[in-house]
VOPAGU-2260 file (C-alpha; in pm, 1 decimal, decimal comma):
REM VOPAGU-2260
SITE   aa  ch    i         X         Y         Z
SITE  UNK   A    0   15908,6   12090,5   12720,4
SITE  UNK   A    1   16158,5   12321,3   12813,6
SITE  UNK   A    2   16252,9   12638,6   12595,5
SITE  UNK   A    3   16510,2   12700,8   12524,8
SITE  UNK   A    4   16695,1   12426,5   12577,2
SITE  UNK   A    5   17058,9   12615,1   12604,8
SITE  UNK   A    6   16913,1   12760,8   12936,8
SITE  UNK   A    7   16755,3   12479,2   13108,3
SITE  UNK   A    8   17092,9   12250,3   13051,0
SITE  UNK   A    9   17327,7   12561,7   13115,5
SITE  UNK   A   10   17107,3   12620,3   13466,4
SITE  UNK   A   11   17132,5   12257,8   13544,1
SITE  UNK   A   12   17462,7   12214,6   13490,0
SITE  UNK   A   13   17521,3   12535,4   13747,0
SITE  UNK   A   14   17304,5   12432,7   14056,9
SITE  UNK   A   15   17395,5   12041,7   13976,2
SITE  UNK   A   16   17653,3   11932,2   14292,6
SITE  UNK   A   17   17969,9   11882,5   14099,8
SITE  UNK   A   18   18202,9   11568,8   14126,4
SITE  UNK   A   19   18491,3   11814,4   14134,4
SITE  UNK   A   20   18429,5   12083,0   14439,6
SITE  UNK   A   21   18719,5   12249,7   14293,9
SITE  UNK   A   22   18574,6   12378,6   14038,5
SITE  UNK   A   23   18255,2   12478,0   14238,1
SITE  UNK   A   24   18547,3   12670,8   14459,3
SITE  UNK   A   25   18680,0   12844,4   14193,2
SITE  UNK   A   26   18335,4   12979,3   14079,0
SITE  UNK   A   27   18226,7   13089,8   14430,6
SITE  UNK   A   28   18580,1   13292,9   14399,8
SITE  UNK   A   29   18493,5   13446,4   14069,5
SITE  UNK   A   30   18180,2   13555,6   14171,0
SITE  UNK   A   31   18296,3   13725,0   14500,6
SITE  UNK   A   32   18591,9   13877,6   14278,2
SITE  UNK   A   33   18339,0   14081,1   14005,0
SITE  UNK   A   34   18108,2   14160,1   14359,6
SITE  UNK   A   35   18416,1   14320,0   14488,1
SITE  UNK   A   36   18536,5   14498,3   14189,8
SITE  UNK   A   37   18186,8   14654,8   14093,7
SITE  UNK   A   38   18103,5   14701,7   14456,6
SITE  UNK   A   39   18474,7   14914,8   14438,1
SITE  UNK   A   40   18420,5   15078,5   14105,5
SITE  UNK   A   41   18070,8   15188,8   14225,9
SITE  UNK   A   42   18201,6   15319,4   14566,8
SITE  UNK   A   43   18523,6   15501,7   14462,9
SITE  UNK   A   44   18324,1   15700,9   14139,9
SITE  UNK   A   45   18059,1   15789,1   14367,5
SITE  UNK   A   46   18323,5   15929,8   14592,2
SITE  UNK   A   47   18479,4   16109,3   14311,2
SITE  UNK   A   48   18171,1   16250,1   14218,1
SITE  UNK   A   49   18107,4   16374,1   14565,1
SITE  UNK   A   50   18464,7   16534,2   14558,2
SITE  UNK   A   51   18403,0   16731,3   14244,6
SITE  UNK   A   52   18062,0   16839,7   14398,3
SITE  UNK   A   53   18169,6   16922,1   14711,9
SITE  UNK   A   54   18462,4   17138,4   14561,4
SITE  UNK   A   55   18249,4   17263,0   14299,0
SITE  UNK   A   56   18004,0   17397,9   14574,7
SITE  UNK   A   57   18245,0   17567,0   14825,4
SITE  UNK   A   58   18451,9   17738,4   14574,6
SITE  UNK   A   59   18119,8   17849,3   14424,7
SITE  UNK   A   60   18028,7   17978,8   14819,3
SITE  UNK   A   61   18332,0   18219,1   14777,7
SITE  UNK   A   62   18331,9   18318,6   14409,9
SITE  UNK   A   63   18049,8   18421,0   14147,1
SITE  UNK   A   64   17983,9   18254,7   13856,7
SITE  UNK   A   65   18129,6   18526,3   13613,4
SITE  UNK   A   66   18350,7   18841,6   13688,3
SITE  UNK   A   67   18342,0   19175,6   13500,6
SITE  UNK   A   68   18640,8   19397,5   13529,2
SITE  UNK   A   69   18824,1   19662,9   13334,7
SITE  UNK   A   70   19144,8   19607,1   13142,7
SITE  UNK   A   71   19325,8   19889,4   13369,2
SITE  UNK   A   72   19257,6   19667,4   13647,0
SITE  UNK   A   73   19005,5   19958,9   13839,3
SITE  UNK   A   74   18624,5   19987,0   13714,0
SITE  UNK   A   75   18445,9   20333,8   13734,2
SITE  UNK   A   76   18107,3   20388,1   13750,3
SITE  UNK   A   77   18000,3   20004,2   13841,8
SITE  UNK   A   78   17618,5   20092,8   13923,8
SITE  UNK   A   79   17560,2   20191,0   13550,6
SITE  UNK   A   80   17713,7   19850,3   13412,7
SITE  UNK   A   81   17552,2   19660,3   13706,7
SITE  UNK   A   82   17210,6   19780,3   13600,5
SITE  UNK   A   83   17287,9   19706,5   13210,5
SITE  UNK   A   84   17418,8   19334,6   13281,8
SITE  UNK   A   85   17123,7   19276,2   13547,4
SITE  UNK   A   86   16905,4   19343,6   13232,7
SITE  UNK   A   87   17058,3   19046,4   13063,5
SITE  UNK   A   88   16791,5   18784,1   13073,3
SITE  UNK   A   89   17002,1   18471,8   13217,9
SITE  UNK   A   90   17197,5   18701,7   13503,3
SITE  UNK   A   91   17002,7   18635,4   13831,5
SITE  UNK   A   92   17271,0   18942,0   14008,3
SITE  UNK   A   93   17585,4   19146,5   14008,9
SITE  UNK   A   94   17788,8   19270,0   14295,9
SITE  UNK   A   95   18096,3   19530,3   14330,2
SITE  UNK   A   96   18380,6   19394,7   14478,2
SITE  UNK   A   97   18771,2   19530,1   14557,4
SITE  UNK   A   98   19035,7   19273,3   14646,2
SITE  UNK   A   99   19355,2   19336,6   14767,1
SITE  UNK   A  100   19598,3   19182,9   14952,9
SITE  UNK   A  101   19716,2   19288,2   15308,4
SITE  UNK   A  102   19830,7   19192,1   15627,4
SITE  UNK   A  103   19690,6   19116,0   15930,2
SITE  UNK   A  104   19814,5   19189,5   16286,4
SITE  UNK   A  105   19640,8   19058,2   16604,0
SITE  UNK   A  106   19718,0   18912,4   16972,3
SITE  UNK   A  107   20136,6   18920,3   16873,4
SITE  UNK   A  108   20029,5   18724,0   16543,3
SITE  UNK   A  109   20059,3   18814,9   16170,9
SITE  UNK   A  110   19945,3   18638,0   15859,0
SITE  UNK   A  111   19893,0   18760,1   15531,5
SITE  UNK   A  112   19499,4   18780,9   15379,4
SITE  UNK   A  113   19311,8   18819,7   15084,9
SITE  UNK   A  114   19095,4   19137,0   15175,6
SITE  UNK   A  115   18760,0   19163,8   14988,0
SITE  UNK   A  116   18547,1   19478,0   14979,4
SITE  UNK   A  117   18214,3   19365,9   14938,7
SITE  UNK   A  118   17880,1   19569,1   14992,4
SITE  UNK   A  119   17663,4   19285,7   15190,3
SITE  UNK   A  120   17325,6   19350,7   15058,5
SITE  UNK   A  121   17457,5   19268,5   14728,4
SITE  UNK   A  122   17659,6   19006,5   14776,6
SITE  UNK   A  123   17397,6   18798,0   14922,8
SITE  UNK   A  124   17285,4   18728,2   14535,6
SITE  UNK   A  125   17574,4   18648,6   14409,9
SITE  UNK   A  126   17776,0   18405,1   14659,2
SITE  UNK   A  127   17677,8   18189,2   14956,6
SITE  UNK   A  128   17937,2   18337,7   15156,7
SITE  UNK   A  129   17695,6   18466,1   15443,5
SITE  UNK   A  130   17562,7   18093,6   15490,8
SITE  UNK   A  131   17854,9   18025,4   15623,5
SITE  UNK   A  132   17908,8   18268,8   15916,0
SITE  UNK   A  133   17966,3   18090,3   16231,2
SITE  UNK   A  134   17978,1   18405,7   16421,9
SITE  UNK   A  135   17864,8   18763,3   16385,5
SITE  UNK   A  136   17677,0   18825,8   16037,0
SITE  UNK   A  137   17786,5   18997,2   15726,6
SITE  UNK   A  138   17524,1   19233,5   15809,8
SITE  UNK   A  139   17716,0   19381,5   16045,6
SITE  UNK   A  140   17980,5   19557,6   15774,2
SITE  UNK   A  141   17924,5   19881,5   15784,1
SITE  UNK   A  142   18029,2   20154,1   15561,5
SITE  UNK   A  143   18271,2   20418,7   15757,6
SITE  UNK   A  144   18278,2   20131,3   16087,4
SITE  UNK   A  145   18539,8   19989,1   15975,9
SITE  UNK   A  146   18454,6   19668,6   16036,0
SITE  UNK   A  147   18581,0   19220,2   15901,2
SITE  UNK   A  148   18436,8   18935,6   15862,8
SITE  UNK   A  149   18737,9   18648,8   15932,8
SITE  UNK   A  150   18825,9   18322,3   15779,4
SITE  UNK   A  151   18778,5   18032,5   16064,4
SITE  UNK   A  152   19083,8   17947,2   16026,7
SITE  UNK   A  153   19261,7   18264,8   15993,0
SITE  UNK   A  154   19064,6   18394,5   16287,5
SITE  UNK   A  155   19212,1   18122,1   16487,2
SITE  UNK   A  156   19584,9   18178,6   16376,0
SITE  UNK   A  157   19542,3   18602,5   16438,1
SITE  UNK   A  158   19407,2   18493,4   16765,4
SITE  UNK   A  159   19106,5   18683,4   16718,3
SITE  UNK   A  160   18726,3   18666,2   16795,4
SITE  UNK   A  161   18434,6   18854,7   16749,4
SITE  UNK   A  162   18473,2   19174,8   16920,8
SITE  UNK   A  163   18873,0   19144,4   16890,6
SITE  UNK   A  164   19027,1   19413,8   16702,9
SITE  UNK   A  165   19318,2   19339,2   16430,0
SITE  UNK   A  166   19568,2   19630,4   16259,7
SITE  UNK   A  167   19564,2   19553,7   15878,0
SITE  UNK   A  168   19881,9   19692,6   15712,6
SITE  UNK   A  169   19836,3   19752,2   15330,9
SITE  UNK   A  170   20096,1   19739,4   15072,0
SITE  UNK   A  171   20021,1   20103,8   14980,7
SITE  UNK   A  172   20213,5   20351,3   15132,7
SITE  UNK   A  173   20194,9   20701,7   15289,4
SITE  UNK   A  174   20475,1   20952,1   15273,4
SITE  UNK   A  175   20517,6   21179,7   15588,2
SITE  UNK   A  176   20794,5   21400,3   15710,8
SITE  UNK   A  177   20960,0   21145,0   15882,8
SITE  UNK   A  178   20925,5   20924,4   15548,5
SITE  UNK   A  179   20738,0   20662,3   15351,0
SITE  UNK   A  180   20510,5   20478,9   15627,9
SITE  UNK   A  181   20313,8   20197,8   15575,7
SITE  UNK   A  182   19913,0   20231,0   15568,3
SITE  UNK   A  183   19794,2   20075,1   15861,6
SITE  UNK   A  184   19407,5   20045,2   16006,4
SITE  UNK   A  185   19255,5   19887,5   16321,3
SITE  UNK   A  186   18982,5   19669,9   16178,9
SITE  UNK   A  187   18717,2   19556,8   16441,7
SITE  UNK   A  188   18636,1   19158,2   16409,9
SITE  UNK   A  189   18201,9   19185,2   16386,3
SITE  UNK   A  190   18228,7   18789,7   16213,8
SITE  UNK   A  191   18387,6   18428,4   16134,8
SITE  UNK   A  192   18276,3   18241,9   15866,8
SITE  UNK   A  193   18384,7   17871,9   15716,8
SITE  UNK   A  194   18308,2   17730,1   15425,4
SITE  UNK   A  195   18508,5   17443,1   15528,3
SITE  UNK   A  196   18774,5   17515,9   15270,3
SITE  UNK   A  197   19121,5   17571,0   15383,3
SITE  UNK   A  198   19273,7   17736,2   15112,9
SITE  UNK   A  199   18972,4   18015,0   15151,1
SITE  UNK   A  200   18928,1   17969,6   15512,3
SITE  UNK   A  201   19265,6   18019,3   15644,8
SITE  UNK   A  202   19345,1   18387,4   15400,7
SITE  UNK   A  203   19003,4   18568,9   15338,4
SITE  UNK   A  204   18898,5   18809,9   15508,0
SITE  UNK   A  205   18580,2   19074,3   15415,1
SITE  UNK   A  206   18539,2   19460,9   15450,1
SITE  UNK   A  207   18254,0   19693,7   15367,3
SITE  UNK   A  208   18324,7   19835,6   15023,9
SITE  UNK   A  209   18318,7   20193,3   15116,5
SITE  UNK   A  210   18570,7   20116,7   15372,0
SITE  UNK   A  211   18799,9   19887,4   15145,9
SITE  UNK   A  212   18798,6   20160,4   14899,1
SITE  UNK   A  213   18960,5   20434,3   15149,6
SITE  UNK   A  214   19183,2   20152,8   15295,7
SITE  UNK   A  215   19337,6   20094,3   14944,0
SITE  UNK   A  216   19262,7   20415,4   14766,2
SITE  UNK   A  217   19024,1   20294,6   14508,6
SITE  UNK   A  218   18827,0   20629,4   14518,3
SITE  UNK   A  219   18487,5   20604,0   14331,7
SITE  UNK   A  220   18622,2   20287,5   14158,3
SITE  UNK   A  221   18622,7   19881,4   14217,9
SITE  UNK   A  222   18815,8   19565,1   14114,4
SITE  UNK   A  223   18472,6   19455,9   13925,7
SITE  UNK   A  224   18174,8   19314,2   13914,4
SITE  UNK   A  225   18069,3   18917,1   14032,5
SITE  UNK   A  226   17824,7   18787,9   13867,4
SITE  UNK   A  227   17543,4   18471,8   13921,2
SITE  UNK   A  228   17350,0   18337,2   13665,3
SITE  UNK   A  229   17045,8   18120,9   13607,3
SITE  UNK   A  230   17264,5   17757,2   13524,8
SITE  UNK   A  231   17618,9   17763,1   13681,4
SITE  UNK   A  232   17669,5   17494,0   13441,9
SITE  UNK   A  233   17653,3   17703,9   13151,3
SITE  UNK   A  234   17836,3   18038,9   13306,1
SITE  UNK   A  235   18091,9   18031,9   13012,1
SITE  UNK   A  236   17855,7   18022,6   12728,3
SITE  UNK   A  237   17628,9   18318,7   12917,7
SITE  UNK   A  238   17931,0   18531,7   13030,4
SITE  UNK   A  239   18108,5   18508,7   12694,3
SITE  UNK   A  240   17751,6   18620,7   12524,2
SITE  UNK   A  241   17767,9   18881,8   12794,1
SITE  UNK   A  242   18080,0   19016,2   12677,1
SITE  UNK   A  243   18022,2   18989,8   12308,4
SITE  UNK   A  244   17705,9   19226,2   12415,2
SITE  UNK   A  245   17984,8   19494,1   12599,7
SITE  UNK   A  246   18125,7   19508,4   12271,0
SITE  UNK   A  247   18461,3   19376,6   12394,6
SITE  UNK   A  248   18524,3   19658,8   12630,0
SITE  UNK   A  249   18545,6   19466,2   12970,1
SITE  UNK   A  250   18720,1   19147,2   13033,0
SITE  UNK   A  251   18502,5   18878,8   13096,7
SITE  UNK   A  252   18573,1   18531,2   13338,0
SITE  UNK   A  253   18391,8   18301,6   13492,1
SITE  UNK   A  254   18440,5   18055,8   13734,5
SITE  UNK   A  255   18568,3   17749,8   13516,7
SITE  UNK   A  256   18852,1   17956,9   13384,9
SITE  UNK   A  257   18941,3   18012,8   13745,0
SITE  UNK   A  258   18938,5   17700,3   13903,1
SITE  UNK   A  259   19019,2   17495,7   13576,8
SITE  UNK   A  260   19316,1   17284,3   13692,9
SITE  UNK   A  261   19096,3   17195,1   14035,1
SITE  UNK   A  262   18806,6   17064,2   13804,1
SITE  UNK   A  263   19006,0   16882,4   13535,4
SITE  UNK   A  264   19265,5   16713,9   13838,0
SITE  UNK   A  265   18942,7   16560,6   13983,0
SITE  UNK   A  266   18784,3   16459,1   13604,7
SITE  UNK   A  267   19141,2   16287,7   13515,9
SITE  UNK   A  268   19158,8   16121,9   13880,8
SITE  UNK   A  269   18799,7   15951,7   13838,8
SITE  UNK   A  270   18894,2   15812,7   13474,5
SITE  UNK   A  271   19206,1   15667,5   13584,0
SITE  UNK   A  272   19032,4   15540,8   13890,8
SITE  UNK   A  273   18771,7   15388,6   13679,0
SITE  UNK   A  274   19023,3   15197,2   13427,7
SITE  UNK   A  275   19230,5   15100,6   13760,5
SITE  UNK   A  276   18937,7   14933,2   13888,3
SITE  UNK   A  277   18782,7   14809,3   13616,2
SITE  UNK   A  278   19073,1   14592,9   13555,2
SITE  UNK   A  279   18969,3   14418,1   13929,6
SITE  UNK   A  280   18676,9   14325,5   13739,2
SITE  UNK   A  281   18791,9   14199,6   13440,3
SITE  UNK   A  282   19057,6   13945,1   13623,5
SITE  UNK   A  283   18771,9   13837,3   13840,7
SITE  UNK   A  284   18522,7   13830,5   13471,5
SITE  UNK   A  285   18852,3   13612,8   13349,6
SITE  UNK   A  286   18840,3   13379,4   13640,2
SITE  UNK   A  287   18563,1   13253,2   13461,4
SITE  UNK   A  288   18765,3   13095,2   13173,1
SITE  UNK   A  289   18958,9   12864,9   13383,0
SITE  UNK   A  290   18615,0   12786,0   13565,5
SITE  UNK   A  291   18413,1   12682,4   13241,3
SITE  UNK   A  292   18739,2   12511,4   13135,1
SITE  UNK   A  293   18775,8   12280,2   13397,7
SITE  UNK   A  294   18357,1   12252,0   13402,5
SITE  UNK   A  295   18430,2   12135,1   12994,5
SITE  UNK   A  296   18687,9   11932,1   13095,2
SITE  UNK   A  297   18457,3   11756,8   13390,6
SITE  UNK   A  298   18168,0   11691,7   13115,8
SITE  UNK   A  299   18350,2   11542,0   12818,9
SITE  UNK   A  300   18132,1   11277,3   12864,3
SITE  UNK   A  301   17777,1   11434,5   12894,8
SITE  UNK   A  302   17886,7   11662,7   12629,8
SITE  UNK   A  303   17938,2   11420,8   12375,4
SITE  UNK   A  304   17608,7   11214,0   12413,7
SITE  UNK   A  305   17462,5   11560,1   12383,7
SITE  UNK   A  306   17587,6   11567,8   12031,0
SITE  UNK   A  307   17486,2   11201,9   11944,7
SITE  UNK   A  308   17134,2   11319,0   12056,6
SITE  UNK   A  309   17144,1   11559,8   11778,1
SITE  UNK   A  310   17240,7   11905,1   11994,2
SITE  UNK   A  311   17434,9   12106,8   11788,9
SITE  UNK   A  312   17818,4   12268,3   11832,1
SITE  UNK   A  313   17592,0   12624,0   11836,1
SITE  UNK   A  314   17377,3   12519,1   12113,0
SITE  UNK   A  315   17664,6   12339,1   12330,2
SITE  UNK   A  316   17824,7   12684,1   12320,1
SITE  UNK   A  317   17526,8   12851,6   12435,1
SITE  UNK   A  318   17489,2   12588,0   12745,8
SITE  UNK   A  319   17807,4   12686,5   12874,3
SITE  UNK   A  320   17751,8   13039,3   12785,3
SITE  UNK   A  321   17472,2   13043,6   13050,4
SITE  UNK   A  322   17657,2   12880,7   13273,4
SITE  UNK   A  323   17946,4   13142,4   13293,1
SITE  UNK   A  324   17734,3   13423,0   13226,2
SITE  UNK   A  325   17486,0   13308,1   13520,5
SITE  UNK   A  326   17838,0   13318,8   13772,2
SITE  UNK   A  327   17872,5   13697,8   13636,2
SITE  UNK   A  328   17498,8   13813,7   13663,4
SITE  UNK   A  329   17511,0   13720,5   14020,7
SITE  UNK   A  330   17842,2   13845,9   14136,7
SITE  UNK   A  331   17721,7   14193,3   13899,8
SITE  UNK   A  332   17393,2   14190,8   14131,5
SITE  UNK   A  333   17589,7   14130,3   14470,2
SITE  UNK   A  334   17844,8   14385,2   14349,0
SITE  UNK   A  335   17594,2   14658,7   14254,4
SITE  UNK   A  336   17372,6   14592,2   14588,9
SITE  UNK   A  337   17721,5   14643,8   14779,2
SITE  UNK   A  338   17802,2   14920,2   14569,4
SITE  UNK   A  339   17495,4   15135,6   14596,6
SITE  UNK   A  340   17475,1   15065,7   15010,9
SITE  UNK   A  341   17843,9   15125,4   15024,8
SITE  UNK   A  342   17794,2   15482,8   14869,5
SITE  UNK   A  343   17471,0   15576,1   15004,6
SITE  UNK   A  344   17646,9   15529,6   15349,5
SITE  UNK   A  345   18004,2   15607,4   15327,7
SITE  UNK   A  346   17980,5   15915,3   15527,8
SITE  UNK   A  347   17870,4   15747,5   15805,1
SITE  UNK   A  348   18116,3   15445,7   15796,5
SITE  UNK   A  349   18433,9   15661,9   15759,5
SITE  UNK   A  350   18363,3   15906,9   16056,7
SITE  UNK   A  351   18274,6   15581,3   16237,5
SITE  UNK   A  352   18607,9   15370,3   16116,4
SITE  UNK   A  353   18862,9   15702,3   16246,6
SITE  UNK   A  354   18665,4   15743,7   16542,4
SITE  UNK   A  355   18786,7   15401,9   16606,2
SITE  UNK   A  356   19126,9   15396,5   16478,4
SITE  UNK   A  357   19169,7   15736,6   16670,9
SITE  UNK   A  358   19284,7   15880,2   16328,5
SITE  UNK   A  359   19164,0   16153,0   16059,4
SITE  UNK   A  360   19238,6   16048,4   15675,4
SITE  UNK   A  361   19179,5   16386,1   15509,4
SITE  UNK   A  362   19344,3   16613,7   15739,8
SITE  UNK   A  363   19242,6   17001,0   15714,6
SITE  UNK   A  364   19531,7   17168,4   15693,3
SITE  UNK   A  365   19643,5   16890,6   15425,3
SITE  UNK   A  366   19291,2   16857,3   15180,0
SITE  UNK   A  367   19076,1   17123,5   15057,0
SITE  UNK   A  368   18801,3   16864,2   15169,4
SITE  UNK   A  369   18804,6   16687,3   15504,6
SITE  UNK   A  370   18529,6   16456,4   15502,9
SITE  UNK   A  371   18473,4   16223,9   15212,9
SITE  UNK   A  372   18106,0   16300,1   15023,1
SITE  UNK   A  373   17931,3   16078,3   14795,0
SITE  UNK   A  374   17751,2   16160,7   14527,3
SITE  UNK   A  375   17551,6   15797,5   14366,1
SITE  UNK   A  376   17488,4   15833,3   14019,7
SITE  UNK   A  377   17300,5   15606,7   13826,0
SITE  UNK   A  378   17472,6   15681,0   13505,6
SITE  UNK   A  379   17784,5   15507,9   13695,7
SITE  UNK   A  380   17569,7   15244,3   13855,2
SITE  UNK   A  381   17462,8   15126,4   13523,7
SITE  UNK   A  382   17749,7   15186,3   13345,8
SITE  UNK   A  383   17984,4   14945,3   13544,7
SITE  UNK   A  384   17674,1   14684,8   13599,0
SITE  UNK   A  385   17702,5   14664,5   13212,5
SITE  UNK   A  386   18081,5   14662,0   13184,4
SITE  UNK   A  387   18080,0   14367,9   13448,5
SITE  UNK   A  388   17841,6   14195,6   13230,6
SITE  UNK   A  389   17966,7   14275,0   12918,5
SITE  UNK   A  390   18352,4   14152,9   13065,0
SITE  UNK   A  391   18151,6   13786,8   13196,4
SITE  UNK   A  392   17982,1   13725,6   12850,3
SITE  UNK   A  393   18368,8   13772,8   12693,9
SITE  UNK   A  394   18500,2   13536,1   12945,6
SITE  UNK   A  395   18279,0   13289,0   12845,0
SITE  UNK   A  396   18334,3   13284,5   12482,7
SITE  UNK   A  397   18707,4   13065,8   12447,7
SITE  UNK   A  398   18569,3   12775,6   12701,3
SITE  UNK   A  399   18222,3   12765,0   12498,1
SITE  UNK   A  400   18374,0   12751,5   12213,7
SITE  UNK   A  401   18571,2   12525,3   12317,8
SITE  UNK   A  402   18274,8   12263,4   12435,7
SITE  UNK   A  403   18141,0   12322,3   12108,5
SITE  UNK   A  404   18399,5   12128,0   11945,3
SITE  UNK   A  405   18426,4   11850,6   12138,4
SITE  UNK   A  406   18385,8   11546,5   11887,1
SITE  UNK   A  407   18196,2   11252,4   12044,0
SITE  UNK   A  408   18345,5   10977,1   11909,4
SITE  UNK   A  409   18710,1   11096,0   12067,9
SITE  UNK   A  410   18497,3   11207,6   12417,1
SITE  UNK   A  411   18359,8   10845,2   12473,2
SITE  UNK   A  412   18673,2   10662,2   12404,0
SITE  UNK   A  413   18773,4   10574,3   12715,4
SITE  UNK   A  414   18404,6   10577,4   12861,5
């Protein structure tokens, strides 16, 4: 009547009230344990995931997917190569761009900066930069007024606002009768932007490019062109066909060559991470064995007048693997429903757990990232639902096989 019969004994056997509430104990505890772990595993990659998103993004908000530049370190006539390169079927924009470094002098305050000459109508299509501004616009560099657009948090440590002024002194030097003098330049403060990175927030600053090019005596030339193209993903493959089609003449880098180590810290951090965790699982999968153990142990008995009836060692093995495999498919469920709320709501729970503990966990000044993202996958989701399952099904093997060869005549001894 009932097919197969493995599955209808092996589910009886699991909602049946057991003699022994020990054992029924112990299998509540290995359920919770692989709920846990996957509801851990699930949670932490999706974190990691929103990590390497999140960093991917704001770095991407400050650099271009590809850079151009000369071997000399200076690039003449940029507008020529622009145009060629914008030709190039999978580049979506180029932009000039000088960068030099500098410091910055304002309200009795001086920190060093990254300054970036940058012509705003053209960087628009290459970064995200002007998304960002908090104050002011980019819009507001001008060339020949002299004009910067602040990091938040640089802004803050110069003491400086829109409509401040700040004295940038340059490393290059002028000689005058009464000696070598340093360059120096009153910059007026027409922005603030944050990308809500700290390494880029708290030492970049931004000048028109006509300006930045009198300020460091670049003349007609630039540092080089930034490029974006059509899949971010695939910058290295594009730029290095770009380069091949310059004949060799330029060098050629894009934004993975840049920010390598940040990318492959965060890959090697979620794969240890994931084997970390996935251990949790597999001593809460192994709970199992001394669960189906004791339940073998506990139905000597019923096993062996299962045999006399004619059910083979095979299909004894397959009753108790349902029975363990049943404890894993349910914690697996309960882990993967905690999981996938646990991630899809994460950035609301932390803000709301250090509002009440009064504390931050990723300070600023500390972490390029100070809230923690998420980022669910359902690659992951499915990938550690079947590892839990997978792990549950191997736990159940040794006490099935076990059952299996029970022999009846040694079972009912003592019955």
């Amino acid at each position: 009547m009932f097919r197969p019969l493995e599955l209808y004994i092996g589910l009886r056997y699991t909602r049946a009230k057991r003699r022994n509430h020990f054992i029924s104990f112990i299998s509540l505890i290995s359920m919770a344990g692989i709920a846990l772990g996957v509801t851990a595993l699930i949670t932490v990659l999706s974190v990691m995931n929103g990590f390497e998103k999140e960093l991917r993004e704001r770095i991407l908000g400050m650099v271009s997917h590809a850079t151009i530049s000369d071997f000399s370190g200076r690039l003449a006539d940029w507008q020529t190569l622009a145009a060629r390169i914008e030709g190039e079927p999978r580049v979506l924009g180029a932009a000039p761009y000088i960068q030099a470094e500098g410091m910055l002098q304002g309200q009795g305050q001086v920190s060093g900066a990254l300054i970036r000459g940058i012509l705003p109508e053209r960087e628009k299509h290459v970064s995200r930069v002007a998304e960002h501004i908090k104050f002011g616009s980019m819009e507001a560099l001008r060339g020949g007024e002299y004009g910067v657009v602040l990091g938040k948090e640089l802004a803050a440590s110069l003491g400086a606002g829109v409509g401040d002024r700040v004295t940038l002194v340059t490393p290059q030097a002028t000689v005058t009768p009464a000696g070598v003098m340093p360059r120096l330049r009153r910059l007026l403060v027409v922005g603030v932007f944050e990308v809500g990175m700290y390494e880029y927030d708290r030492s970049t600053a931004f000048m028109h490019l006509d300006d930045a090019r009198r300020v460091f005596q670049y003349e007609d030339n630039v540092t080089g062109l930034r490029l974006k193209m059509d899949d971010m993903m695939r910058a290295p493959f594009i730029a290095r066909d770009v380069a091949d089609r310059l004949g060799g003449r330029y060098w050629v880098s894009d934004w993975t060559r840049q920010h390598a180590n940040f990318f492959r810290a965060v890959r090697t951090e979620k794969t240890v991470m994931f084997i970390i965790l996935s251990l949790i699982v597999a001593v809460a999968a192994f709970n199992i064995v001394s669960t189906l153990v004791m339940v073998v142990t506990d139905k000597q008995a019923d096993i062996a007048i299962l045999r006399t009836l004619g059910l083979s060692p095979a299909s004894v093995m397959g009753v108790f693997m349902v029975q363990g495999t049943l404890i894993g498919l349910v914690g697996t469920a309960f882990g993967i429903a905690g999981g996938v709320t646990l991630a899809l709501n994460v950035e609301t729970i932390v803000p709301a757990i250090e509002q009440m503990l009064g504390m931050q966990f990723l300070p600023a000044d500390v972490y390029y990232i100070s809230d923690l993202p998420s980022d669910l996958k359902g690659f992951d989701v499915m990938r550690v639902g079947v590892l839990a399952f997978l792990l549950t099904v191997l736990a159940t093997l040794y006490p099935a096989w076990r059952a299996s060869r029970t022999q009846p005549a040694e079972a009912l001894r003592y019955e």
